[in-house]
matplotlib code that plots the C-alpha trace (Angstrom):
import matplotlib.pyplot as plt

x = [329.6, 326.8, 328.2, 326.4, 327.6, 326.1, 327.5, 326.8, 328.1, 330.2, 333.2, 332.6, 330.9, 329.0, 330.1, 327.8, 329.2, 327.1, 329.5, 327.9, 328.3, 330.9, 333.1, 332.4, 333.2, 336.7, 337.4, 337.1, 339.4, 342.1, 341.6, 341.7, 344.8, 346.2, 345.4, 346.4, 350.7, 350.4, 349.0, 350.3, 347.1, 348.1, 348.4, 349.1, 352.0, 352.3, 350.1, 348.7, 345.4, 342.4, 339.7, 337.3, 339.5, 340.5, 336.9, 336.1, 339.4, 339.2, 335.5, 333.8, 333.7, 337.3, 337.1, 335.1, 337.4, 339.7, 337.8, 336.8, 340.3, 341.2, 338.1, 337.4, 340.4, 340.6, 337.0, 337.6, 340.5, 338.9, 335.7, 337.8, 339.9, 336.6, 334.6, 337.2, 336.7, 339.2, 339.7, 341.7, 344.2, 347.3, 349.0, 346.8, 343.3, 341.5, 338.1, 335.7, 334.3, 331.3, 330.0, 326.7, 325.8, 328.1, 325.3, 325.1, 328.5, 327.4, 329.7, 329.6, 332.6, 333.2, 335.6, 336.8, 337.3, 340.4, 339.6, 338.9, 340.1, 339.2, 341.4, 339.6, 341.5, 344.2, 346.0, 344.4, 344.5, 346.8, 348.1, 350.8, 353.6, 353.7, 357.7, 357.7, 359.6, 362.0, 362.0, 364.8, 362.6, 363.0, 366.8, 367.4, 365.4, 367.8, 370.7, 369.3, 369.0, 372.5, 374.0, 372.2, 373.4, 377.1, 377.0, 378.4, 376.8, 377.8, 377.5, 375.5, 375.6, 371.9, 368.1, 366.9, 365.2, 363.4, 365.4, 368.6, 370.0, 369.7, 371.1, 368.8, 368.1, 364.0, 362.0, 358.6, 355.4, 351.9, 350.5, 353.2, 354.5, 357.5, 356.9, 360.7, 363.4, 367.0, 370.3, 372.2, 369.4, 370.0, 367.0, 366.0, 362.6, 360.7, 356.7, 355.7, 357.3, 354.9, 357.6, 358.1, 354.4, 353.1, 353.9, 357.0, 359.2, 357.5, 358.2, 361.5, 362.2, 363.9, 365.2, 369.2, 372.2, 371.8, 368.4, 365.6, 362.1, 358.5, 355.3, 352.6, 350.8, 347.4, 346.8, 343.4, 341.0, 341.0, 344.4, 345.7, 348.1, 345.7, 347.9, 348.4, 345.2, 343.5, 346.9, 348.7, 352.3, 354.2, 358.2, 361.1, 363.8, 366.8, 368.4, 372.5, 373.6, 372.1, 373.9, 373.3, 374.2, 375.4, 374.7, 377.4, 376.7, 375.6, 378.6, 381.8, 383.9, 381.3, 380.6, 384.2, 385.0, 381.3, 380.4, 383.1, 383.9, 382.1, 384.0, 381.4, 378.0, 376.9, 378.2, 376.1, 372.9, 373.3, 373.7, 371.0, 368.6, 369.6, 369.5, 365.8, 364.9, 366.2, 363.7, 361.0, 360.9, 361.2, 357.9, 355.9, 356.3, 355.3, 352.5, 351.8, 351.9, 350.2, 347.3, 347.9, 346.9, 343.9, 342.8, 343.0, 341.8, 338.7, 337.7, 339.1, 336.0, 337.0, 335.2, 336.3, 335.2, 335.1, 337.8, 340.3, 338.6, 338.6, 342.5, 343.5, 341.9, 343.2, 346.9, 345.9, 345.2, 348.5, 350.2, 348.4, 349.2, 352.4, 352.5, 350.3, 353.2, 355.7, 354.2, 353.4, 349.6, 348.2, 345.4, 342.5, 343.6, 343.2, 339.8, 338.8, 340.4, 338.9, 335.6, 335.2, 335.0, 337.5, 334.6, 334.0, 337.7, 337.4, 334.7, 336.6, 339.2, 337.0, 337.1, 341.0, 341.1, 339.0, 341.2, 344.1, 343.2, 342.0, 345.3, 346.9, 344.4, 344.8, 348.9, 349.4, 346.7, 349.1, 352.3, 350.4, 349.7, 352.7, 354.9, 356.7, 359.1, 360.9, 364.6, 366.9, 369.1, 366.4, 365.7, 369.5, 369.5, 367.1, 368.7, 371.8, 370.5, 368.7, 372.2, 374.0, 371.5, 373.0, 375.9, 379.8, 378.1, 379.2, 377.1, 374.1, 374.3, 375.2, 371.7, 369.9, 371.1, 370.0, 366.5, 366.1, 366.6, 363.9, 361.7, 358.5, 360.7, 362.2, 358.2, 357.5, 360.6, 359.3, 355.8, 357.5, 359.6, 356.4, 354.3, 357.2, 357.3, 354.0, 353.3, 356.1, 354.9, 351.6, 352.9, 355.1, 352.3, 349.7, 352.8, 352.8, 355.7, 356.2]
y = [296.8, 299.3, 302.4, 306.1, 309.6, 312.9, 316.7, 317.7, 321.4, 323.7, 321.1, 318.7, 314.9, 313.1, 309.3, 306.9, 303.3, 300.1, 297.2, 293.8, 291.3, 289.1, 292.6, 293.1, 289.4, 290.1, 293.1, 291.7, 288.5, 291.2, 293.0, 290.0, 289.3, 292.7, 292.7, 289.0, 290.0, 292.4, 291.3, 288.9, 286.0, 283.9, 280.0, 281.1, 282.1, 285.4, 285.5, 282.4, 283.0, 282.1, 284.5, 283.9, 284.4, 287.5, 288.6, 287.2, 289.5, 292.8, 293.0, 292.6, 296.1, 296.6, 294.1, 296.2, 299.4, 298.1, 296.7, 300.2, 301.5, 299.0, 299.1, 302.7, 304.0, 301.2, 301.7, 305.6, 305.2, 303.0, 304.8, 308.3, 306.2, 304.3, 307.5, 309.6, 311.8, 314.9, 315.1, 316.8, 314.2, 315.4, 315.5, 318.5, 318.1, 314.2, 313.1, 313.2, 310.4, 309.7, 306.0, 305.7, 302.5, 299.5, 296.7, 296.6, 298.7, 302.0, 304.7, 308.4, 310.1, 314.2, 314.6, 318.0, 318.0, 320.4, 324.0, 325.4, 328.7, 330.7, 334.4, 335.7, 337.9, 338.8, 340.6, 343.1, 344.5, 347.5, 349.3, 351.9, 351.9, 355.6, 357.1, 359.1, 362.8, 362.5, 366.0, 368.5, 367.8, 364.4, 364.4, 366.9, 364.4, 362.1, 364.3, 365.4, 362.0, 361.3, 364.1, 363.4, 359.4, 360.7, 363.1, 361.7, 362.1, 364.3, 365.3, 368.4, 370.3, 371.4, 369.9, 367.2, 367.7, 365.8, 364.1, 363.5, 360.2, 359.8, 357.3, 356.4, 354.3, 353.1, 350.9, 350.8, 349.0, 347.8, 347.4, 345.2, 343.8, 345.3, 346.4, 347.5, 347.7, 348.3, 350.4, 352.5, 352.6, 354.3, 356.1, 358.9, 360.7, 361.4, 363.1, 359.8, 357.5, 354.7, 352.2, 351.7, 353.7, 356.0, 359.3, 358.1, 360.6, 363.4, 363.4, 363.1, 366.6, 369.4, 366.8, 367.5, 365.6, 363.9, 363.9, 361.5, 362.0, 359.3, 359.8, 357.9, 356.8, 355.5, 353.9, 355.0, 352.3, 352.0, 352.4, 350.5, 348.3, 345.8, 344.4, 347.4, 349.5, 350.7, 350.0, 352.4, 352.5, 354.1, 355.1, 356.1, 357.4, 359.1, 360.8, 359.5, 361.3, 363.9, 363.8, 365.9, 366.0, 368.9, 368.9, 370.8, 372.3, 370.8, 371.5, 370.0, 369.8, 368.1, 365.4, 364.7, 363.6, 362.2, 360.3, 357.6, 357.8, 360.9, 364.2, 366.9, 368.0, 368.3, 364.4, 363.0, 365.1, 363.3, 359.9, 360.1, 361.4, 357.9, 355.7, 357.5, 356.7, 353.4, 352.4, 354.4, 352.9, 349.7, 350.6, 351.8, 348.5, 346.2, 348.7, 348.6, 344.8, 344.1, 346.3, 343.8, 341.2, 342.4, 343.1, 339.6, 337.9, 341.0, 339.3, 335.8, 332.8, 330.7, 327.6, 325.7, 323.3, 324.9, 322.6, 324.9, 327.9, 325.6, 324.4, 328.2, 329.0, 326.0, 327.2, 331.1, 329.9, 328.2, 331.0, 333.2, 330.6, 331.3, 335.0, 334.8, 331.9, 334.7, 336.8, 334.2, 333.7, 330.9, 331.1, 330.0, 333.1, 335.2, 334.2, 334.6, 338.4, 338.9, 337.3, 335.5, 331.8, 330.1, 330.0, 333.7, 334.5, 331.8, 334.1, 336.9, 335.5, 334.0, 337.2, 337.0, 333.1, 333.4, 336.5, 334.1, 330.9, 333.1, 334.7, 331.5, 329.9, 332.9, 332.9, 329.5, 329.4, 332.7, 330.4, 327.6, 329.5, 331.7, 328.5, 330.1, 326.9, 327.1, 326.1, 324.2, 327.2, 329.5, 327.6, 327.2, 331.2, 331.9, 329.5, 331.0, 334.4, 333.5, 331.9, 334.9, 337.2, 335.3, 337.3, 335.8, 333.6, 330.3, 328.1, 329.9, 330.1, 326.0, 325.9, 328.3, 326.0, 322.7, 324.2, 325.4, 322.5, 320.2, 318.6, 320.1, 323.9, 323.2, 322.7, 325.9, 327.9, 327.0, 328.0, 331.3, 331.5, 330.4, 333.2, 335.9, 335.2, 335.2, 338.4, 340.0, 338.7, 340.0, 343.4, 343.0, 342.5, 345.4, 347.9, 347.0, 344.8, 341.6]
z = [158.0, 157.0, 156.3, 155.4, 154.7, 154.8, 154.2, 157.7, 157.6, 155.4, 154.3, 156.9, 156.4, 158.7, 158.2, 159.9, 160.8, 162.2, 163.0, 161.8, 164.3, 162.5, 162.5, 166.4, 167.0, 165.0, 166.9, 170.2, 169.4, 167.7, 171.3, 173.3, 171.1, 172.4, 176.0, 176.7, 175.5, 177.8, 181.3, 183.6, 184.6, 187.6, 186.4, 183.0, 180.7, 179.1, 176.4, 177.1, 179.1, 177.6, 176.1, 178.7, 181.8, 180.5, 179.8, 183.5, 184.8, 183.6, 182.3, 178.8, 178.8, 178.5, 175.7, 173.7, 174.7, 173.1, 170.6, 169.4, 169.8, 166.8, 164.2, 164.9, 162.9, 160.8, 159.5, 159.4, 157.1, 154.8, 154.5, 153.2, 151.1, 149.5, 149.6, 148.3, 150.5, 150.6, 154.4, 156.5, 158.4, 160.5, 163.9, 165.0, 163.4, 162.8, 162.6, 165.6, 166.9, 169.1, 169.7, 170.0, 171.1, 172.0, 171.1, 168.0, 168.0, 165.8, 165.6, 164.3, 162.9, 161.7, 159.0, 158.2, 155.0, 153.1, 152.4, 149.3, 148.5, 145.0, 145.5, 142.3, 140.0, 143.0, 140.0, 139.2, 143.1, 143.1, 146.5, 145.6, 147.7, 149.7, 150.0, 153.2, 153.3, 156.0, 157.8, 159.3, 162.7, 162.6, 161.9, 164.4, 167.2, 166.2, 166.4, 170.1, 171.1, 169.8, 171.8, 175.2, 174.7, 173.9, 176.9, 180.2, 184.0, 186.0, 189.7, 190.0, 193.6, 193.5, 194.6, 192.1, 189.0, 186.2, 184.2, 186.8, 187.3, 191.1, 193.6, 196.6, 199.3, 198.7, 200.8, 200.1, 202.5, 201.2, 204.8, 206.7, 203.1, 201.6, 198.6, 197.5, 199.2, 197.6, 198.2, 195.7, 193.2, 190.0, 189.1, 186.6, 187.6, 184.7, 184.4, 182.8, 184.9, 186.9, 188.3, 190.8, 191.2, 189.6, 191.0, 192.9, 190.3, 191.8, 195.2, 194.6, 192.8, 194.9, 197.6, 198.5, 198.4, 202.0, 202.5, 203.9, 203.2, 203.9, 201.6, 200.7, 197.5, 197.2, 193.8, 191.7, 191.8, 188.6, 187.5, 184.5, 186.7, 188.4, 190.7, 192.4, 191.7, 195.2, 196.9, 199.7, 199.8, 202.1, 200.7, 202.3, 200.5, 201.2, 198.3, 198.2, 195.1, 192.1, 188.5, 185.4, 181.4, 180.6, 176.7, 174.6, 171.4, 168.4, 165.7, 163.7, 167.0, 169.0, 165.8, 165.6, 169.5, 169.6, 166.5, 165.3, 161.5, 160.6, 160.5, 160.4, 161.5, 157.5, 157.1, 160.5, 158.9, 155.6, 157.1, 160.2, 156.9, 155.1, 158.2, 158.6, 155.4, 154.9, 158.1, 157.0, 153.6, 155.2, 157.3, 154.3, 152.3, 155.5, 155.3, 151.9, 151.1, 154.5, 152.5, 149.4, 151.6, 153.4, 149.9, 148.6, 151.6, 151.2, 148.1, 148.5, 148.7, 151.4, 152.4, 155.9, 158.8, 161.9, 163.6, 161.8, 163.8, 167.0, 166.9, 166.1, 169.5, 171.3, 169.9, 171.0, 174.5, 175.0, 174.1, 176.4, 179.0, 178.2, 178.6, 182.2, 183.4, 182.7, 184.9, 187.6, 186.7, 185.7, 182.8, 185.8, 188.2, 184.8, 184.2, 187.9, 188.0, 184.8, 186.1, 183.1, 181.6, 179.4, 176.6, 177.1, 176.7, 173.6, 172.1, 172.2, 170.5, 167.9, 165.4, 165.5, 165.3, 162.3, 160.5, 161.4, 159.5, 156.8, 156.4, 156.2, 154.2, 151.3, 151.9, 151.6, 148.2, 146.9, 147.6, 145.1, 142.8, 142.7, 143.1, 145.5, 146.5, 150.3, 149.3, 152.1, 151.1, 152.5, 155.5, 156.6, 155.4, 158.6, 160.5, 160.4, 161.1, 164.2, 165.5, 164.9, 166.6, 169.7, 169.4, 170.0, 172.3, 171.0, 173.7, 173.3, 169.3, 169.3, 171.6, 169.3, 166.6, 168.0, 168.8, 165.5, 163.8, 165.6, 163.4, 164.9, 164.3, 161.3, 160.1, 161.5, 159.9, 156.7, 157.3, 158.4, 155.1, 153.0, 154.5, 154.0, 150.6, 149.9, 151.8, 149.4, 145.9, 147.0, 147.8, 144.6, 142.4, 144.1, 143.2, 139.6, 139.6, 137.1]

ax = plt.figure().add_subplot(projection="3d")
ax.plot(x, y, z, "-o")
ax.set_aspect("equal")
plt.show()
């Protein structure tokens, strides 16, 4: 077999095969070999059929399909392991292969080949990590939002207002289609509210305990909400019931029957104030050591083959299949409301695909070079956290379990873990830290 290999792009190699004739003539008897245990010849047994009524049955061609199916590979694996060739080989990314003529058999084959990844003196990068004040306004937001949350509804014998919680009768028409259409609805008209439409809060303030009122909406044109931009709806409502909170004062009295194990207004302040803090210095280090890491990757040298670019898209489109299926779309009515093509969406994703792999490329690199190991410890460690988010749910926390310990998850867990800690030693080492 003549064989040749060229450096056809940036860590990718061009490996040319030509099959000598003795090697095609093997090929086809190992794939007669095949296809003759498998199909059933009238007048013979199983497996007993000679090579020329199987050529006469299903073709020469399918001979040398299967042929190629057996000294493509073969030759493939050979050639990286003679060549030493540092390719990439997995599940998800393998060489590409285009044959380019069946007589003589010649065959072309991509291999990408493994990244490489120099992150300099990663170091010497320093990001300080930024303590936020925590405020009297923001602990007094919390305390407001405490009280309102603590305070109980209420009738209230007067029109509606913004901000009641309201029971009504709705029915709603888009031409002859109901649009909505439910009894004893609890609902709370707000200025920002847009369900069911935008503007539906309004018309209900200042209706009465009793009353029935129609109105009509016409959606902008260009309103935010496709599905129901330049639509008319006509509502009915009748108004059933008007509540109110009536918020008592803020002080030691109200703290004590509101707010379980804390005795006085001074004692919530102090603990709200930590609870703020505790999150807020939580925020500012995922801030800080995401910094870190835009750093490195800033002056990291990464080399790649573009098939790593490519399966990060193809993994990006499935997941926006995903989203659109939860909504009832499919990915092909996206791209026709968008008026768009599936490569057009693909090139938009391309600058995200590419700050993807990178990221991974420079955690994974930091995780090497950090020896920053993923114990089974760690891994039943998230496990076991994910199964107790579930709650007392003992069904759905044995489910969460089984799911999480798939093969194809458990893979992903530790990639997840990997990641984490890579994220933190970088942020750990930006702030100064040993």
């Amino acid at each position: 077999m003549k064989i040749s290999t060229e450096n056809s792009a940036e860590k990718e190699v061009k490996i040319t095969f030509e099959a000598e004739s003795v090697d095609t003539e093997k090929a086809l008897d190992r794939a007669y070999q095949r296809i003759v245990k498998r199909v059933e010849v009238p007048g013979f047994r199983k497996g007993k059929a000679p090579r020329s009524i199987i050529e006469n049955t299903y073709g020469q061609a399918a001979l040398m399909e299967e042929a190629i199916n057996i000294i493509v590979p073969e030759s493939v694996d050979k050639a990286i392991r003679d060549n030493n060739i540092d390719a990439i080989v997995n599940d998800h990314i393998a060489p590409q292969v285009e044959v380019t003529s069946r007589e003589p058999l010649k065959w072309v084959v991509t291999v990408p080949l493994r990244p490489s990844v120099d992150i300099g003196d990663y170091k010497s990068i320093r990001v300080p990590l930024e303590s936020p004040e925590i405020t009297d306004e923001q602990v007094n937001g919390v305390m407001e939002n405490l009280r309102y949350q603590t305070t109980p509804w209420e009738p209230a014998d007067r029109a509606a207002q913004m901000g009641d919680l309201l029971t009504i009768d709705v029915l709603g028409l888009e031409g002859k289609q109901t649009a909505l259409n439910q009894k004893d609805l609890q609902f709370s008209p707000t200025p920002d509210q847009k369900m069911p439409v935008p503007g539906f809060s309004d018309h209900l303030i200042g209706m009465t305990k009793g009353e029935m009122k129609e109105f009509v909406i016409t959606i902008a044109a260009n309103d935010e909400n496709t599905g129901i931009a330049g639509k008319t709806f006509n509502f009915k409502v009748t108004l059933k019931e008007v509540k109110e909170k009536k918020l008592p004062e803020i002080n030691d009295e109200w703290v004590k029957n509101s707010v379980e194990g804390i005795e006085n207004l001074d004692k919530l302040k102090e603990k709200i104030k930590e609870d703020i803090k505790e999150e807020a210095d939580s925020i500012a280090k995922a801030e800080q050591q995401e910094k870190a890491v835009k750093e490195v990757i800033k002056q990291a040298k990464i080399q790649y083959p573009t098939v790593l670019i490519e399966h990060e898209l193809e993994h990006m489109l499935v997941n926006q299949e995903q989203v659109l299926a939860q909504q009832s779309l499919t990915l092909d009515a996206y791209l026709q409301s968008a008026n768009k093509t599936q490569d057009q969406l693909k090139d938009e994703m391309r600058p995200v695909a590419l700050d993807r792999v990178m990221r991974a490329l420079v955690l994974s690199k930091i995780q090497q070079e950090e020896k920053l190991d993923v114990t089974q410890s760690d891994i039943d460690a998230e496990i076991a956290a994910s199964v107790a988010s579930q709650g007392s749910d003992p069904a759905a926390a044995n489910q969460m379990r089984q799911l999480l310990t798939k093969p194809e998850n458990l893979d992903s867990i530790e990639r997840i873990i990997a990641n984490r800690k890579s994220i933190q030693r970088i942020g750990a080492i930006a702030r100064g830290e040993n």
